[in-house]
C-alpha atoms as an extended CHARMM CRD file, in Angstrom:
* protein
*
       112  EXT
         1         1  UNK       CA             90.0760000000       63.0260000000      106.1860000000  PROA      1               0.0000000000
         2         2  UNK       CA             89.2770000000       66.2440000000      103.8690000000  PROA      2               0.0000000000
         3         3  UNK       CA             86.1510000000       68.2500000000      105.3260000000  PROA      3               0.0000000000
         4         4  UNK       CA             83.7700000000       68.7490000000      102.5410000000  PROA      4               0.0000000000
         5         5  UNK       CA             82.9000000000       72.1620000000      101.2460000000  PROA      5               0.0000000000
         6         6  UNK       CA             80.6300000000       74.1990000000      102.9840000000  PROA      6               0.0000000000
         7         7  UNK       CA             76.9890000000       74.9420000000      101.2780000000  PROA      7               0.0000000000
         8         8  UNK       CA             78.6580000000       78.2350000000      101.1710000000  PROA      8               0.0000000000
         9         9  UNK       CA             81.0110000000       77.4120000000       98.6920000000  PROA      9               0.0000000000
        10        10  UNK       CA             78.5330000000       75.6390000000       96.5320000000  PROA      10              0.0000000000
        11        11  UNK       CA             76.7260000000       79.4270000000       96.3230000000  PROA      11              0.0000000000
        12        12  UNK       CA             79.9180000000       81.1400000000       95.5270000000  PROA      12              0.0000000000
        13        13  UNK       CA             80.6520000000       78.7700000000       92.7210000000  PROA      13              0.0000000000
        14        14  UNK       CA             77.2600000000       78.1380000000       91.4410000000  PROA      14              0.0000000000
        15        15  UNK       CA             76.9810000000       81.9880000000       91.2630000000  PROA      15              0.0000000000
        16        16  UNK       CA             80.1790000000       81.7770000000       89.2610000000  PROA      16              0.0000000000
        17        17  UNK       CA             79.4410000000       79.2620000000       86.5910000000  PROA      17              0.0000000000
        18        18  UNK       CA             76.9850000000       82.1020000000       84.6760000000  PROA      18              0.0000000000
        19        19  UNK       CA             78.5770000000       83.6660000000       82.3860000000  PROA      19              0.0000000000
        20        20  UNK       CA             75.9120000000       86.8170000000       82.7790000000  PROA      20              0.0000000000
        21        21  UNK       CA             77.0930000000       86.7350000000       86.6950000000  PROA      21              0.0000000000
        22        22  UNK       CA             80.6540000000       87.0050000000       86.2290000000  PROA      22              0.0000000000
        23        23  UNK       CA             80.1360000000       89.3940000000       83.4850000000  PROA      23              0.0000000000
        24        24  UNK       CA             78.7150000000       92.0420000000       86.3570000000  PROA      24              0.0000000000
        25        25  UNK       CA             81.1630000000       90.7570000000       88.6070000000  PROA      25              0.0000000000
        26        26  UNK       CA             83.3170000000       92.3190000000       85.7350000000  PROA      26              0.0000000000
        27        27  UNK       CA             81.4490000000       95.1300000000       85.6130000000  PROA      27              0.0000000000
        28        28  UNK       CA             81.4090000000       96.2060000000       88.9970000000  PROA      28              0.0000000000
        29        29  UNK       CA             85.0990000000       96.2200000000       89.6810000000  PROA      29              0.0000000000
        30        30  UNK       CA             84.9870000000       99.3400000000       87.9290000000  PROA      30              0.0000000000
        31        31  UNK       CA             82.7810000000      100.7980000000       90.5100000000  PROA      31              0.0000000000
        32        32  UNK       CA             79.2940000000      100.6920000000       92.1010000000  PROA      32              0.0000000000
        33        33  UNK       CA             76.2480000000      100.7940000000       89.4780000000  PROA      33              0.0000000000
        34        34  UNK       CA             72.8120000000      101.1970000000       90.1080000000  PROA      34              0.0000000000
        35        35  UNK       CA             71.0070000000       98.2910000000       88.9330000000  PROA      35              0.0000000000
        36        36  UNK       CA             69.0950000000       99.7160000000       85.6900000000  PROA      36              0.0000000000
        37        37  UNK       CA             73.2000000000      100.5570000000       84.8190000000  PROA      37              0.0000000000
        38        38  UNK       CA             73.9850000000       97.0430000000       85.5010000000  PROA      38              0.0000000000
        39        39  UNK       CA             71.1590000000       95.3540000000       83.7380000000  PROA      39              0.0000000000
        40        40  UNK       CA             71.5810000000       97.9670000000       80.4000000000  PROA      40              0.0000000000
        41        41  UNK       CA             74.1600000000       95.6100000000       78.3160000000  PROA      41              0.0000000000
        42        42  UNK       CA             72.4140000000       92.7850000000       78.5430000000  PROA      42              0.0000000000
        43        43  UNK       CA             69.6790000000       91.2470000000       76.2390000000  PROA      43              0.0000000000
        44        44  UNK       CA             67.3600000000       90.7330000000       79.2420000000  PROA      44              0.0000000000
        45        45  UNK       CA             64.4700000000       91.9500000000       81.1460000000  PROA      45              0.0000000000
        46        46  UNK       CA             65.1930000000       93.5040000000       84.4570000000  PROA      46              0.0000000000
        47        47  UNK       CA             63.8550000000       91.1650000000       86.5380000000  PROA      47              0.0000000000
        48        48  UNK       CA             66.1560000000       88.6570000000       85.2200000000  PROA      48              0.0000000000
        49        49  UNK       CA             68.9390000000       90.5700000000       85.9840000000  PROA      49              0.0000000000
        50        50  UNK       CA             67.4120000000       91.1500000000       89.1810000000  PROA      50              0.0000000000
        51        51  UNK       CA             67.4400000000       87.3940000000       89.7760000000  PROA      51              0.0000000000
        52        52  UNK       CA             71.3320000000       87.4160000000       88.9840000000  PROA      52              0.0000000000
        53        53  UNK       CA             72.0250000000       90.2790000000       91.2790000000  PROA      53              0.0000000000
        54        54  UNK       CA             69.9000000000       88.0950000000       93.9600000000  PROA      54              0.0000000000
        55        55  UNK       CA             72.3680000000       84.6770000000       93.4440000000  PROA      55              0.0000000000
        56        56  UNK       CA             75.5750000000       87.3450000000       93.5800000000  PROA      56              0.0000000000
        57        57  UNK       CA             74.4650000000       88.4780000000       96.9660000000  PROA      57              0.0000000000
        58        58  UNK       CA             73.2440000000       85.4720000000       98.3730000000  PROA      58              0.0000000000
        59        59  UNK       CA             76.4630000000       84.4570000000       97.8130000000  PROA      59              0.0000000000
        60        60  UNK       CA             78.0260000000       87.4000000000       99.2430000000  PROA      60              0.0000000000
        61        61  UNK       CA             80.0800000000       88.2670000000       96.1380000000  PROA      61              0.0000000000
        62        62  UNK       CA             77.9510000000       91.8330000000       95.8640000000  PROA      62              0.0000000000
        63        63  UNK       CA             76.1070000000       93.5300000000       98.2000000000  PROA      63              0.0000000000
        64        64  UNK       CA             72.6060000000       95.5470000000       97.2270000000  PROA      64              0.0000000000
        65        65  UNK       CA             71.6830000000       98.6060000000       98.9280000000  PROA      65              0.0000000000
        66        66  UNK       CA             68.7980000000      101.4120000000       98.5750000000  PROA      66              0.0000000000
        67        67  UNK       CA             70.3870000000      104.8970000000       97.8970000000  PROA      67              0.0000000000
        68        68  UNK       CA             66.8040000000      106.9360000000       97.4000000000  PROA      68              0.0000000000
        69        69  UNK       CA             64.5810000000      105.3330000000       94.7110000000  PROA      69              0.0000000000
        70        70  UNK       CA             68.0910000000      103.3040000000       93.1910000000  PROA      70              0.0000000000
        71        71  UNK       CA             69.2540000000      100.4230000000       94.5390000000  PROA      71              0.0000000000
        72        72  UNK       CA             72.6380000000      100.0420000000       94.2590000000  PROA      72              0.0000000000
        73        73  UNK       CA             75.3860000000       97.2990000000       93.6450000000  PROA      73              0.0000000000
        74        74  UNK       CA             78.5350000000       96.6040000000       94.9350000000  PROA      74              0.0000000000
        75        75  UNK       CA             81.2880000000       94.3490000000       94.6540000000  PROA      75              0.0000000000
        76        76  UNK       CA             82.2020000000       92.6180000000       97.9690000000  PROA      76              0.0000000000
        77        77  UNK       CA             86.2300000000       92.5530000000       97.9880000000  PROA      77              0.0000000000
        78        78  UNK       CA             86.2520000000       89.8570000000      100.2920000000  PROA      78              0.0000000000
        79        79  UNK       CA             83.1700000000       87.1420000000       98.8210000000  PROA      79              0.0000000000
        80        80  UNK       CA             86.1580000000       85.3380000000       97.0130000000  PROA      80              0.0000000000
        81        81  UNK       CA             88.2050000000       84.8930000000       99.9020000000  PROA      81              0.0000000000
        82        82  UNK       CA             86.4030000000       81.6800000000      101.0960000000  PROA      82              0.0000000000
        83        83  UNK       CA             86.7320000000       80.3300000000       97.5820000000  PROA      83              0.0000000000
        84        84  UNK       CA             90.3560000000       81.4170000000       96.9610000000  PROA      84              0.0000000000
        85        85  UNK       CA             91.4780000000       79.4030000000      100.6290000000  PROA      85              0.0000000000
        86        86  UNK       CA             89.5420000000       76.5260000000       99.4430000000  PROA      86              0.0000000000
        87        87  UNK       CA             91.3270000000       76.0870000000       96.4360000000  PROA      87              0.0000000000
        88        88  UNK       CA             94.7570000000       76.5110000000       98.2130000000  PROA      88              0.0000000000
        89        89  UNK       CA             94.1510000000       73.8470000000       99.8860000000  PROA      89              0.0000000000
        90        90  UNK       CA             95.0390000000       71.8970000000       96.6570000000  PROA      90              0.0000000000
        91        91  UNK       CA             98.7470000000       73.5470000000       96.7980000000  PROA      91              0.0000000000
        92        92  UNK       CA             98.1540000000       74.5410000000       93.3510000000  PROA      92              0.0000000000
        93        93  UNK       CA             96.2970000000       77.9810000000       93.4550000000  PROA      93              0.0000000000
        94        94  UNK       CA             97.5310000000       81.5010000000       94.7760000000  PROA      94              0.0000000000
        95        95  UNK       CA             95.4150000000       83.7840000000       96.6030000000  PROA      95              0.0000000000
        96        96  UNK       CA             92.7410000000       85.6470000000       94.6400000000  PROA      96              0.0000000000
        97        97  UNK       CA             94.5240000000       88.6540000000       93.0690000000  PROA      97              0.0000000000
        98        98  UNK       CA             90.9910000000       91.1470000000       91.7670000000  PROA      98              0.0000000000
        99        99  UNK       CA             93.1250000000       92.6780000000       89.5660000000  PROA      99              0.0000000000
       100       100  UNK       CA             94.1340000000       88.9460000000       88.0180000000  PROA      100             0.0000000000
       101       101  UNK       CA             90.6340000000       88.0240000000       88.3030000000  PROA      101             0.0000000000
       102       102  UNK       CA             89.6040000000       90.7070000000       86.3890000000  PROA      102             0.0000000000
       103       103  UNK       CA             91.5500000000       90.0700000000       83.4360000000  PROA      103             0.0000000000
       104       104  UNK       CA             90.5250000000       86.3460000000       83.8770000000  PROA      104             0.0000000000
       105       105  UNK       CA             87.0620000000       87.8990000000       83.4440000000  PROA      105             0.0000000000
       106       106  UNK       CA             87.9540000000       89.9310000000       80.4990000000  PROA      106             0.0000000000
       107       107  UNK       CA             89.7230000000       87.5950000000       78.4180000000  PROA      107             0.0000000000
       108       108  UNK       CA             86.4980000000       84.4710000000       79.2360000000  PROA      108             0.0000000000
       109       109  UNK       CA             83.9400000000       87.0850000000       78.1200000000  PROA      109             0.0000000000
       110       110  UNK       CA             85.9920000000       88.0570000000       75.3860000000  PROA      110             0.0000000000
       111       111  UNK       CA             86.4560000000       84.3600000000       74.0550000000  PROA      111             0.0000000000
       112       112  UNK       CA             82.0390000000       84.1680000000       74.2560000000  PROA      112             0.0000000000
């Protein structure tokens, strides 16, 4: 009998389905931003990004941390990992590649 998925993965793939999420995903496998960098392309008020940044961490796909007055994003390397074995357990997924998921990324945003 298959376990079901942990409430974990329901975080990391609820914080997945948003296109805005996956879009700073996107964003910060370039590098770490401050948030005010992060929330500048978008059509939004802060604290909605703020709320977007808050789902990305709680799922531990980014982590948030105060560097002076600017708090700071990063992209967890490892957040997918739970996620990527799931799926393998169908036989029909390879590991999480970053640099596959970010043109995966690139070309879903692109097609918006």
């Amino acid at each position: 009998m298959n376990t079901p998925p942990s409430p974990h993965l329901d975080l990391i793939f609820a914080a997945l389905a948003d296109p805005t999420r996956r879009a700073i995903l996107t964003m910060l496998l370039e590098d770490d931003m401050a948030v005010t960098d992060v929330a500048e392309p978008f059509e939004m008020s802060l604290a909605a990004v703020s709320k977007h940044l808050t789902i990305l961490t709680r799922a531990g796909l980014i982590s948030q941390e105060k560097r002076g007055r600017v708090k700071w994003c990063k992209l967890e390397p490892d957040g997918l990992k739970g996620a990527s074995v799931w799926m393998q357990g169908f036989g029909q997924f390879e590991p999480v590649n970053l640099d596959d998921f970010e043109q995966f990324l690139e070309t879903q945003l692109s097609e918006s």
